[in-house]
C-alpha positions as CSV (number, residue, x, y, z in Angstrom):
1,X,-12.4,-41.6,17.4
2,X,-13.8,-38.4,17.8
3,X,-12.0,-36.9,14.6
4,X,-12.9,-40.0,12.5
5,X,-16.6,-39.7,13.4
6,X,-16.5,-35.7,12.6
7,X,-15.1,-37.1,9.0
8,X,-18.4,-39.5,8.5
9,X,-20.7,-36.7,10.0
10,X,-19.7,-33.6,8.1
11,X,-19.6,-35.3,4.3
12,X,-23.1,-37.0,5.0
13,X,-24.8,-33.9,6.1
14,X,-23.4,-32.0,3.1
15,X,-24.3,-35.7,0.8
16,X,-27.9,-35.1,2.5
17,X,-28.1,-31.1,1.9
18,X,-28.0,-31.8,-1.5
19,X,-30.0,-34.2,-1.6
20,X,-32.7,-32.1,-0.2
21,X,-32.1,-29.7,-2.4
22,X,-32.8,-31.5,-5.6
23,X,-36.3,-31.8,-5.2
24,X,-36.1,-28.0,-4.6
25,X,-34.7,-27.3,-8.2
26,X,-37.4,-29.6,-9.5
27,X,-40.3,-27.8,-8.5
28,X,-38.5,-24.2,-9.8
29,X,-37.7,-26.2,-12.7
30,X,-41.4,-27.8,-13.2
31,X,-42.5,-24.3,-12.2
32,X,-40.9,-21.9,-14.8
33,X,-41.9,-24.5,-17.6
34,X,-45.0,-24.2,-16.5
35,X,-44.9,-20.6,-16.6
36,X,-43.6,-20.5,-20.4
37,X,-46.3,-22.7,-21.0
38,X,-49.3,-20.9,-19.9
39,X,-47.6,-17.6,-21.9
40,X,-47.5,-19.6,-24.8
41,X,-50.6,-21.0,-24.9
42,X,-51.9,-17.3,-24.0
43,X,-50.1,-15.8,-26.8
44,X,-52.1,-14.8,-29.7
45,X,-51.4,-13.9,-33.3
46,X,-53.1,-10.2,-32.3
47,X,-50.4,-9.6,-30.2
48,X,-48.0,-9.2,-33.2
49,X,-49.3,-6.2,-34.2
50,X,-51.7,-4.9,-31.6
51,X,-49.4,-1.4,-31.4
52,X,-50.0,-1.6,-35.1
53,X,-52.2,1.4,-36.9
54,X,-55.5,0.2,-38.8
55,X,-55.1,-0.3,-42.9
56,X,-57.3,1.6,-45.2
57,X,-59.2,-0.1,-48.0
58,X,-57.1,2.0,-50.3
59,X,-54.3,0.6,-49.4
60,X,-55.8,-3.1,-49.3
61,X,-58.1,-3.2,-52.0
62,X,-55.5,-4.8,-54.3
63,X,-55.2,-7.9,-52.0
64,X,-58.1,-10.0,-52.6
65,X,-57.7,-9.3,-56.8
66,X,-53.8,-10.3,-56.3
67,X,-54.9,-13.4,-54.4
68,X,-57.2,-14.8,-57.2
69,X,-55.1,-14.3,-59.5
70,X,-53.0,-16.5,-58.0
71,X,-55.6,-19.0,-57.9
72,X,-55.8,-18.6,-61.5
73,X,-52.9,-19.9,-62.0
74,X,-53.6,-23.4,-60.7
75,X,-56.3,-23.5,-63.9
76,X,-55.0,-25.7,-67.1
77,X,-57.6,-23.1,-68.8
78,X,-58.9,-19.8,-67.5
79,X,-62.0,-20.0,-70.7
80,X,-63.1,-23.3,-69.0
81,X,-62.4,-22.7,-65.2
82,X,-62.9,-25.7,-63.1
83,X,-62.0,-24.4,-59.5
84,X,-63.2,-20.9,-59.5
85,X,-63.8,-18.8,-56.6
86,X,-67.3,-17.5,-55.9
87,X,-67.1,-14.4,-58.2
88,X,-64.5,-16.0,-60.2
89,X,-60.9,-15.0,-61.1
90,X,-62.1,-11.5,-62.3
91,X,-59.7,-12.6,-65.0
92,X,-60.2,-11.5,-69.0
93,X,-58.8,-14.4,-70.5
94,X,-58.2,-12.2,-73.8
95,X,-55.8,-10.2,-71.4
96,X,-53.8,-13.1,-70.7
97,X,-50.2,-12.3,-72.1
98,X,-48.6,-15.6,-70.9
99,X,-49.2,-18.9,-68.2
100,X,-46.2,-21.1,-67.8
101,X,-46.7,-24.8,-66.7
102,X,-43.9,-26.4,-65.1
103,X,-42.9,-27.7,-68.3
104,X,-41.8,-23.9,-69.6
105,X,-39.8,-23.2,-66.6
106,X,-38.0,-26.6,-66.8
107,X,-38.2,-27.1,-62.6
108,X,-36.3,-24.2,-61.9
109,X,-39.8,-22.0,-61.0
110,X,-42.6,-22.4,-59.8
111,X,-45.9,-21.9,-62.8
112,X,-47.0,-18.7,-63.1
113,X,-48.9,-16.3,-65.3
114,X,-48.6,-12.7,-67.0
115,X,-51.5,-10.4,-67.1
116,X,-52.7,-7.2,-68.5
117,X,-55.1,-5.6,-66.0
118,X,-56.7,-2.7,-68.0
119,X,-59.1,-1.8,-65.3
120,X,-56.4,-1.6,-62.4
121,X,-53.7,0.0,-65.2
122,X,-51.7,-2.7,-63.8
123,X,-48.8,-5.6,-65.6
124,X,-49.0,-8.4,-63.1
125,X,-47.0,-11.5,-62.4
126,X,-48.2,-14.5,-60.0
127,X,-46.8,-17.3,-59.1
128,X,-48.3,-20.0,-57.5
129,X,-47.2,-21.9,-54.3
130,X,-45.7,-25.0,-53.1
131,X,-46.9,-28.0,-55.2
132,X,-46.6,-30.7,-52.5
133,X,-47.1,-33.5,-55.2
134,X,-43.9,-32.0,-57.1
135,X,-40.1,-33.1,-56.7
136,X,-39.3,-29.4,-58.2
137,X,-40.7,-27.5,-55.4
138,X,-38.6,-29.6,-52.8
139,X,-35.5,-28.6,-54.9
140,X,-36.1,-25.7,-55.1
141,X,-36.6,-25.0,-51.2
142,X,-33.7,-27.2,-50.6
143,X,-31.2,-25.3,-52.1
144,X,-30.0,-22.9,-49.8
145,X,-27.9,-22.9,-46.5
146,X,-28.2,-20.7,-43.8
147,X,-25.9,-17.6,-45.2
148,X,-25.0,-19.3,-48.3
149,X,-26.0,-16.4,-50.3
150,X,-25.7,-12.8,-49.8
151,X,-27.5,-10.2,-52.0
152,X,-27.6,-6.1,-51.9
153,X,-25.8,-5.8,-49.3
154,X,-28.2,-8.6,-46.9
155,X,-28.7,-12.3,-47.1
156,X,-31.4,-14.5,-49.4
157,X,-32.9,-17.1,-50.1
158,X,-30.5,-18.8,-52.5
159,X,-32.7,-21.1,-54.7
160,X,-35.6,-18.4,-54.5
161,X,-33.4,-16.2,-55.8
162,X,-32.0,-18.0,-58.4
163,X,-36.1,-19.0,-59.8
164,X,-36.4,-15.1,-59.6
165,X,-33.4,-15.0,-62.1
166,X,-35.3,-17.8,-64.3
167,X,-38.8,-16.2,-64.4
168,X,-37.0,-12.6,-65.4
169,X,-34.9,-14.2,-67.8
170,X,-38.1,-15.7,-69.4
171,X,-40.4,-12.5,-69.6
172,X,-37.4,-9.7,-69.9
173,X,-38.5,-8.8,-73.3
174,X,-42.4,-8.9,-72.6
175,X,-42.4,-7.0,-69.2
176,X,-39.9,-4.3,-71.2
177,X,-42.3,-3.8,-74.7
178,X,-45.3,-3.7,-72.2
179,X,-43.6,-1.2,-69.8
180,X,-42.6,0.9,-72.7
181,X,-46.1,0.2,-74.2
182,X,-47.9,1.7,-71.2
183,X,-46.2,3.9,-69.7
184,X,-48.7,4.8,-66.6
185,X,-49.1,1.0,-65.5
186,X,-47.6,-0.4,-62.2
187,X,-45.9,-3.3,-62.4
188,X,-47.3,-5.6,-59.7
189,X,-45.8,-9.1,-58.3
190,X,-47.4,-11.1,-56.3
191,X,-47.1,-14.7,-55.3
192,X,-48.3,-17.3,-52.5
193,X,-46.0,-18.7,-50.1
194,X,-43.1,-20.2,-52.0
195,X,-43.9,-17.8,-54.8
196,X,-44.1,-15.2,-52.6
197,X,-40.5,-15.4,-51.6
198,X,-39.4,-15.9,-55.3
199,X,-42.2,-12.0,-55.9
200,X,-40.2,-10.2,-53.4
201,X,-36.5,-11.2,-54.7
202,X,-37.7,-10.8,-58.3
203,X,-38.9,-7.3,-57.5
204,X,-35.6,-6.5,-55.7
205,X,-34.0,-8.0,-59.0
206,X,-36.1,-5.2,-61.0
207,X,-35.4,-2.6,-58.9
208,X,-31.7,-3.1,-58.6
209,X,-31.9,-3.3,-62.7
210,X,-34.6,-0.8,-63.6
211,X,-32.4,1.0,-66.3
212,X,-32.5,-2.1,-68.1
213,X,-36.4,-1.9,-68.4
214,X,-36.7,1.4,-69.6
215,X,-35.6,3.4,-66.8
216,X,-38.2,1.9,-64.7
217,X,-39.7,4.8,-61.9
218,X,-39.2,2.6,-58.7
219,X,-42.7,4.0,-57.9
220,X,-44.2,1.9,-60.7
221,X,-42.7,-1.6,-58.9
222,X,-44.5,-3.2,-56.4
223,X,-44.8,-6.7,-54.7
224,X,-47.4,-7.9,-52.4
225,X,-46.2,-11.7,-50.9
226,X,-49.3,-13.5,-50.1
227,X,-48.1,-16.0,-46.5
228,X,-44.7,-14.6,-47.3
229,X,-41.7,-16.6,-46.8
230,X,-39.1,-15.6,-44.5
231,X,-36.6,-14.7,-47.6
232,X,-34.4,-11.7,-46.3
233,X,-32.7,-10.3,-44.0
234,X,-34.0,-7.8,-41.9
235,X,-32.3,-4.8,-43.5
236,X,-33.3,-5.7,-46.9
237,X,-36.9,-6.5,-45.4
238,X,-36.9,-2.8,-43.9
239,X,-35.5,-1.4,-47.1
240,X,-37.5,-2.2,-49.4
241,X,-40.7,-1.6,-47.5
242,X,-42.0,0.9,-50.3
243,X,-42.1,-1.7,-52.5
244,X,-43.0,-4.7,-50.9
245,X,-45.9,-5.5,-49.1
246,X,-46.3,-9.1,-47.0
247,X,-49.7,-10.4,-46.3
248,X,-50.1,-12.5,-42.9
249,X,-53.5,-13.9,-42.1
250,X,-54.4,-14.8,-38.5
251,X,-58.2,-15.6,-38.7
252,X,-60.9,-17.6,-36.5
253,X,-63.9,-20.1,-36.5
254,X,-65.9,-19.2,-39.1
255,X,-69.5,-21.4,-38.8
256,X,-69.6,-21.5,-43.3
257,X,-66.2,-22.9,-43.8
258,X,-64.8,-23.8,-40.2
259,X,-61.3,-21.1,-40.4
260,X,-58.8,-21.3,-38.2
261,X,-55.3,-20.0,-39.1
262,X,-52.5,-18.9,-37.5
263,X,-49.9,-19.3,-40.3
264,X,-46.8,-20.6,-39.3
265,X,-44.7,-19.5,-42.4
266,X,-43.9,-16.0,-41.4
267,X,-43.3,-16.8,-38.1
268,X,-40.4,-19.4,-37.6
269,X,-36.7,-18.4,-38.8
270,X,-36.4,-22.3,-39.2
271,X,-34.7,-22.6,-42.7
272,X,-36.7,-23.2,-45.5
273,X,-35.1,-26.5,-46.3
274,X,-35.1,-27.7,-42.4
275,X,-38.9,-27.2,-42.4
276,X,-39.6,-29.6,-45.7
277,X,-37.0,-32.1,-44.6
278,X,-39.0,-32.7,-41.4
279,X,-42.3,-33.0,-43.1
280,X,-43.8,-35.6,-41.1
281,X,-42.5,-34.1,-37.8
282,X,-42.9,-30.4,-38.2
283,X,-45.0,-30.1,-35.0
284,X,-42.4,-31.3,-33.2
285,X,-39.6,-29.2,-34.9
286,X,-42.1,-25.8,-34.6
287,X,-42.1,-26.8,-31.3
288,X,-38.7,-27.4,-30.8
289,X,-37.6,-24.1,-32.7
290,X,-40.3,-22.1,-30.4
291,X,-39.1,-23.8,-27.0
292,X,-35.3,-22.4,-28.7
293,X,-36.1,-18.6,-29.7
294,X,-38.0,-18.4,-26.3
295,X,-34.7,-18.1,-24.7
296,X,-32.9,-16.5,-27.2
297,X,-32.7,-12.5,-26.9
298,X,-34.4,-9.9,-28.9
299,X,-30.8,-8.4,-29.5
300,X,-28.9,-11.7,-30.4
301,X,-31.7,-12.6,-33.3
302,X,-31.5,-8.7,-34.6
303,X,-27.7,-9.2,-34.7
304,X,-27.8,-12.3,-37.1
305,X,-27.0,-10.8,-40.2
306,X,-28.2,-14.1,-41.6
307,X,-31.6,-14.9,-39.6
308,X,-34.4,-14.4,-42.4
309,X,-37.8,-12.5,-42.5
310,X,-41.0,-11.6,-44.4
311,X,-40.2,-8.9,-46.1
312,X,-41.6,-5.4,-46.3
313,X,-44.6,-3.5,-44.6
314,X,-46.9,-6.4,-43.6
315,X,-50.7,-6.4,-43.6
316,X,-52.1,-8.5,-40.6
317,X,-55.6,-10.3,-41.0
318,X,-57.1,-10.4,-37.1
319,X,-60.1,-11.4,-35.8
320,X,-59.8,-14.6,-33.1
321,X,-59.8,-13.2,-29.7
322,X,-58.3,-15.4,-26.6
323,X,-59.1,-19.2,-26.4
324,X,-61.5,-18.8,-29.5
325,X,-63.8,-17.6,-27.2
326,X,-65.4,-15.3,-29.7
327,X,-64.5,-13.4,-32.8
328,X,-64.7,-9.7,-33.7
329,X,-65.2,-8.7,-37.4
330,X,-61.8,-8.8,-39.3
331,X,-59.2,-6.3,-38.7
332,X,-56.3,-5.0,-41.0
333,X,-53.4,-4.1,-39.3
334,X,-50.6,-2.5,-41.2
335,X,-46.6,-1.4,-40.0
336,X,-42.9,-1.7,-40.9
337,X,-41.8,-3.3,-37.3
338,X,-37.8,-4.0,-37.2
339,X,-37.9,-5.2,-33.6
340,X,-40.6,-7.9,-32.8
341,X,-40.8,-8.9,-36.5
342,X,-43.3,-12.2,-36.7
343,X,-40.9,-13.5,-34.4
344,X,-42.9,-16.1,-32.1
345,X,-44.5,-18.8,-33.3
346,X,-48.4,-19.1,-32.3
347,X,-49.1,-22.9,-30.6
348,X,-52.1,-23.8,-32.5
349,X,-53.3,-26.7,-34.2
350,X,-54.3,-25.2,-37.6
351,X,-50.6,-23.2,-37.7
352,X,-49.9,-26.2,-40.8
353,X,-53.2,-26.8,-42.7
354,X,-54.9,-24.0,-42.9
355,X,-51.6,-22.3,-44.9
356,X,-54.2,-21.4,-48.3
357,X,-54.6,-19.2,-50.6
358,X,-57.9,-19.9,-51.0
359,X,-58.7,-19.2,-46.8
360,X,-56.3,-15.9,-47.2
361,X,-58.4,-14.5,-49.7
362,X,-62.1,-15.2,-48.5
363,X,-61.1,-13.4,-45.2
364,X,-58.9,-10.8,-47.1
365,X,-62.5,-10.2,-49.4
366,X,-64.3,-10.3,-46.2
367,X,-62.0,-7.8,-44.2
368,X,-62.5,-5.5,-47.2
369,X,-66.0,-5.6,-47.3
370,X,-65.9,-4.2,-43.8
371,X,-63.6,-1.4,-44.6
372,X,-65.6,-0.1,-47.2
373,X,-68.7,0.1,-45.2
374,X,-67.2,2.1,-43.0
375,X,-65.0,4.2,-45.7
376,X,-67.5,6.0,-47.8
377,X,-64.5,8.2,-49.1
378,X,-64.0,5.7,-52.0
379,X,-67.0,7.2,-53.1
380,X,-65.6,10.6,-53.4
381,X,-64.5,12.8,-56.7
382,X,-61.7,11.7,-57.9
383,X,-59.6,15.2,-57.0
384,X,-60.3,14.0,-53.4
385,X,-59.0,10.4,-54.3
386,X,-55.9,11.7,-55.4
387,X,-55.6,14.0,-52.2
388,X,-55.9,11.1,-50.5
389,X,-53.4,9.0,-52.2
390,X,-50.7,11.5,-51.5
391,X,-51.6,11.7,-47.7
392,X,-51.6,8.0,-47.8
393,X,-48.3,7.6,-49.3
394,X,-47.0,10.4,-47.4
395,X,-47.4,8.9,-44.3
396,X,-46.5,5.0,-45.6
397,X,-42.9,7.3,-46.5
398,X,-42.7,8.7,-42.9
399,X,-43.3,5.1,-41.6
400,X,-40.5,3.5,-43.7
401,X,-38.3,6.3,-42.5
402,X,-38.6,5.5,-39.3
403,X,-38.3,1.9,-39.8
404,X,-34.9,2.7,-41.4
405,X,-33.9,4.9,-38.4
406,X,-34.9,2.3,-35.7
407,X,-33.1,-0.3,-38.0
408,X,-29.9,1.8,-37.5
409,X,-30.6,2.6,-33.8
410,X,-30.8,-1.0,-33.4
411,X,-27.2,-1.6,-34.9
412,X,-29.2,-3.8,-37.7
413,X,-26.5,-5.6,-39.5
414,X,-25.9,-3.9,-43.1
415,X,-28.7,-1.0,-42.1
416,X,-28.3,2.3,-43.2
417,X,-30.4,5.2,-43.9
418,X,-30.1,6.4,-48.1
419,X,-28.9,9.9,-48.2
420,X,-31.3,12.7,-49.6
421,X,-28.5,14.9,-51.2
422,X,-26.7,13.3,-53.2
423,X,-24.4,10.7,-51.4
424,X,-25.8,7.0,-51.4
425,X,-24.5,4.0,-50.4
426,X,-22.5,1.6,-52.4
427,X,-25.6,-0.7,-52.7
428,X,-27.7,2.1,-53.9
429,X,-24.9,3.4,-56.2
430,X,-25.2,-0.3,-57.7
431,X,-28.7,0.1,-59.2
432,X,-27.3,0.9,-62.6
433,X,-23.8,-0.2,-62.6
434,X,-24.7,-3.5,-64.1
435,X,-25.3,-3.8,-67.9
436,X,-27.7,-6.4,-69.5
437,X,-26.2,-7.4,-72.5
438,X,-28.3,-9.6,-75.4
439,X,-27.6,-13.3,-75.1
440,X,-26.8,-13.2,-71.4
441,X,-29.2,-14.4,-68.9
442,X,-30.4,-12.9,-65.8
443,X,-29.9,-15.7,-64.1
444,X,-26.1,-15.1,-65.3
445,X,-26.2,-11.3,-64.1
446,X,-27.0,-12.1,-60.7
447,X,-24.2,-15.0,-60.1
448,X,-21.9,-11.9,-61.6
449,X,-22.7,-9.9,-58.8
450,X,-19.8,-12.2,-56.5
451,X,-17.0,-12.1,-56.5
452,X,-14.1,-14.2,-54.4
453,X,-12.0,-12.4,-51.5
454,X,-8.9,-13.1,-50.7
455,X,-9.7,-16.1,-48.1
456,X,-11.4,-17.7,-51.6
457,X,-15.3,-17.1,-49.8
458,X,-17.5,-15.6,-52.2
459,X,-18.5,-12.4,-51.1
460,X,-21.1,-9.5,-52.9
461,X,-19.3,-7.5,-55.5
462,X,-19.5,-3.8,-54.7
463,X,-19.3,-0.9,-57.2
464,X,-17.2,2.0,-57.4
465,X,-18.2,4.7,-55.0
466,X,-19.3,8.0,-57.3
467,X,-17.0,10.5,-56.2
């Protein structure tokens, strides 16, 4: 009797124990979510880039311009503007080389417009952002699956790339007789959100071809992605950070116009054609995807060679301190960060509708305004301008360098550092191994740069090592 009661006994206190002890893991449970919450709803957008150093208005003075001329393109005619900025476009409609409706690029881009900026000695291409009214747009974003593509060594983007293919196709010939033309203009592109993503490969397009436009200086090329899409990997991000510049606003109540932003674009590595699927319910998927990266290590998301970012240096818009308590005049803050790349999402209620060109380049004009109050150096000779271009791009090249370094350090998939004497790497090497005949399109060339492996997966063709 004894024996069967020690058999009730010892099974019940251990049912019991238990039992107790699930009320335990609840409050650890309720306690830690808790915990993530209040560091969520703490986080700001500053934090991004609070080690960051300050821009110059050198450096940013082309962002406003860029950004209205991207609104330009939203005009059915520039002589008889009907939305125009206060200021206007600051637009010469005689300098107009071309504007394509949607009609020219038969839904497989995005409009955009050609212009000759005489007083910037600058070529520039913008394209315009998501349409939401059009069915093109939505294709567009939709076709592409996470590592579907790879590119120059690093994943893309596949349907941005492929628009990037159909816009260079168009203009070839115009951007070549007006690069030959004038030989000491830049060639700028610039777009907004989904044109942004379709800027930055278009200028990595350029860059990889740039015998093919007259033996293009890669100085001369230059992108800046207004709200950039997350369009690259990170290698190709940190590579081509000379080149391509990403603007990311983060502003705060404004009593004119009522701002509050904290873009969510840059920020969540949700595909492209996730986010547009779940229109309706994108609060819930941002949430869901920030609830998921939360737990997910720093290392593990460098290690995805096919996790996507905004590419290039980026140019961070601050100015909304903690809880909107207050504001502080708009801040610039500029880097090429590998590790900690835009990579939480900001819990805020204006991270969907306040994604605007229009907002991004008040506060872009604004922030600019500030900088050259307090940077009388623009005033300067020009000698001293030029002195001060070369220390500016000077230290822009020691930044990328490091970038590239820590990229490597941090066993970035695909990263490497470009040799200085002579021995480059086979993606380098490919800059001008690939001919551009008459009759064949770009949007050709760049499907010729795959090839099939043995397993039949089609992989990035790579050129013949220079011995």
């Amino acid at each position: 009797m004894f024996i069967n009661l020690y058999c009730y006994v010892v099974p019940f206190k251990a049912k019991m124990s238990i039992l107790c002890g699930i009320p335990l893991l609840e409050c650890v449970y309720c306690i830690a979510c808790a915990r993530w919450a209040w560091k969520r709803c703490l986080y700001t957008a500053g934090h991004d880039s609070e080690t960051w150093g300050v821009a110059t208005a050198q450096e940013f003075e082309p962002v406003p311009r860029l950004c209205r001329y991207i609104l330009a393109v939203y005009e059915d005619d520039l002589k008889c503007p009907l939305w125009e900025p206060p200021g206007g476009y600051g637009i010469n409609p005689d300098w107009l080389i071309v504007k394509r409706t949607y009609d020219d690029t038969c839904p497989r881009a995005p409009p955009y417009l050609l212009y000759l900026d005489h007083n910037h000695a600058d070529i520039v291409l913008a394209i315009r952002g998501l349409n939401l009214a059009s069915q093109k747009d939505y294709v567009l974003l939709l076709d592409n699956k996470l590592g579907q593509r790879k590119f120059d060594g690093g994943y893309v983007h596949n349907g941005l790339l492929k628009a990037a293919g159909v816009v260079l196709d168009a203009e070839y010939d115009t951007l070549k007789n007006l690069l030959e033309q004038y030989p000491n203009y830049t060639l700028t592109f610039t777009g907004h959100s989904l044109g942004s993503g379709i800027a930055a490969l278009l200028t990595i397009v350029v860059v990889q071809n740039r015998d093919k436009l007259g033996n293009l200086d890669r100085k001369r090329v230059r992108c800046y992605s207004i709200a950039p899409a997350r369009c690259m990997s990170l290698n190709l991000a940190v590579r081509y950070a000379d080149i391509i510049n990403s603007v990311v606003l983060q502003a705060t109540f404004n009593p004119d116009y009522s701002l509050k932003q904290d873009d969510f674009l840059p920020r969540t590595a949700t595909p492209l054609e996730d986010i547009f699927k779940s229109l309706f319910c994108l609060p819930c998927l941002l949430c869901l995807r920030c609830i998921k990266d939360t737990f997910t290590s720093e290392e593990k998301k460098i290690k995805d060679p096919r996790r996507l970012y905004a590419p290039g240096r980026l140019y961070h818009i601050v100015e909304r301190k903690l809880f909107r308590c207050g504001r502080f005049p708009p801040v610039v803050k500029t880097a090429v960060p590998v590790d900690g790349r835009f990579e939480h999402i900001v819990l805020s209620c204006n991270a969907i509708s306040d994604h605007a060109i229009i907002w991004i380049e008040r506060e872009a004009k604004r922030a600019l305004d500030l900088m050259l109050e307090k940077d009388p150096i623009m005033e300067i000779p020009a000698k001293q301008k030029m002195e001060r271009q070369q220390s500016l791009a000077k230290e822009h090249g020691e930044q990328h360098e490091a970038a590239l370094h820590r990229a490597v350090k941090l066993a970035v998939p695909h990263a490497f550092i470009p040799s200085r004497y002579g021995t480059f790497h086979d993606s380098e090497t490919g800059e001008s191994s690939r001919k551009h005949t008459p009759g064949v399109s770009w949007d050709d060339l760049i499907e010729s740069l795959f090839e099939k492996d043995e397993s039949g997966h089609i992989v990035f063709k790579k050129p013949h090592s220079i011995v």
